[in-house]
N, C-alpha and C positions, 0 to 999 in steps of 0.2 A: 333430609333428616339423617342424622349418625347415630349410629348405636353408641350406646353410653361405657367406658371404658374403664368407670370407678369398680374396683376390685370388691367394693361394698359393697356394689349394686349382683350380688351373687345371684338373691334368686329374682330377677329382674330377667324378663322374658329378651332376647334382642329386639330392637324394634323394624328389623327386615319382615319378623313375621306376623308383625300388626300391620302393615301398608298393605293394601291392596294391588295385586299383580302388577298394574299398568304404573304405581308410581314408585315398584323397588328398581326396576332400573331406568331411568331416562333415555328415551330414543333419541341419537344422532340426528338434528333439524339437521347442519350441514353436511351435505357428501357429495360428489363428484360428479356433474350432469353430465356430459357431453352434449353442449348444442350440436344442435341437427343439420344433417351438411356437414360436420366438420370432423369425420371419423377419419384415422387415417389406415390407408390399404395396409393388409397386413403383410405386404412387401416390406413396409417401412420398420413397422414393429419388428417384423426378422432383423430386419438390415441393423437396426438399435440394439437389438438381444445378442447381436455377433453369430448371426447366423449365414450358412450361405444363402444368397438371394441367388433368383436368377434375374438376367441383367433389364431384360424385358418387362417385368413386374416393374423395377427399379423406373427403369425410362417412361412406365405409364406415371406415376409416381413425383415426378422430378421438382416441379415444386416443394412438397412438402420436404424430398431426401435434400433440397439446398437448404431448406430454412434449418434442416436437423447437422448436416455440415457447417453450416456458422455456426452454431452454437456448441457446437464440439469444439471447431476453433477460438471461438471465444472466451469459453471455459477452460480452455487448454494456455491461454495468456495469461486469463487472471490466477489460473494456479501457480505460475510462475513466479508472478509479482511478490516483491518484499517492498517490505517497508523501510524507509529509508532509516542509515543507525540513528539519526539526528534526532529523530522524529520523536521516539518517546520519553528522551531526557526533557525535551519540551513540553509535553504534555503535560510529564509530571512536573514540572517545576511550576509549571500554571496552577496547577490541582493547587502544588503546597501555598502558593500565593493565597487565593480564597480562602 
């Protein structure tokens, strides 16, 4: 429901204070679970935040620190990429066709 925003509507109460508590704000259905099993040490989370680790935590760890290493490297590629010059004189010359 929106409150009403006609400058006419002056003596027109908002309507936040006719709804009942539970339906002026909507509660978040989606938010962030963490399946179970699948937290990571917070060896990794330092190691992410640019923290010093020690290397021991790190090596219990080593799975999760490789899969967070590819994807540093991974992200570190496709930052790089451009797009070819060719590329959007094409596209638009498509677009102006349709």
């Amino acid at each position: 429901m929106h409150d009403s925003l006609d400058p006419r509507d002056a003596v027109r109460q908002p309507a936040t204070e006719n709804r009942p508590a539970q339906q002026a704000e909507p509660v978040a259905a989606d938010r962030e679970v963490t399946p179970q099993g699948t937290e990571l040490p917070s060896a990794v989370h330092a190691y992410l935040d640019g923290d010093k680790v020690n290397e021991q935590a790190l090596n219990a760890a080593q799975r999760e620190l490789e899969l967070w290493k590819r994807i540093s490297q991974e992200t570190g590629r496709r930052r790089r990429m451009v797009t070819p010059a060719h590329l959007p004189s094409q596209i638009l010359s498509k677009l102006a066709d349709d």
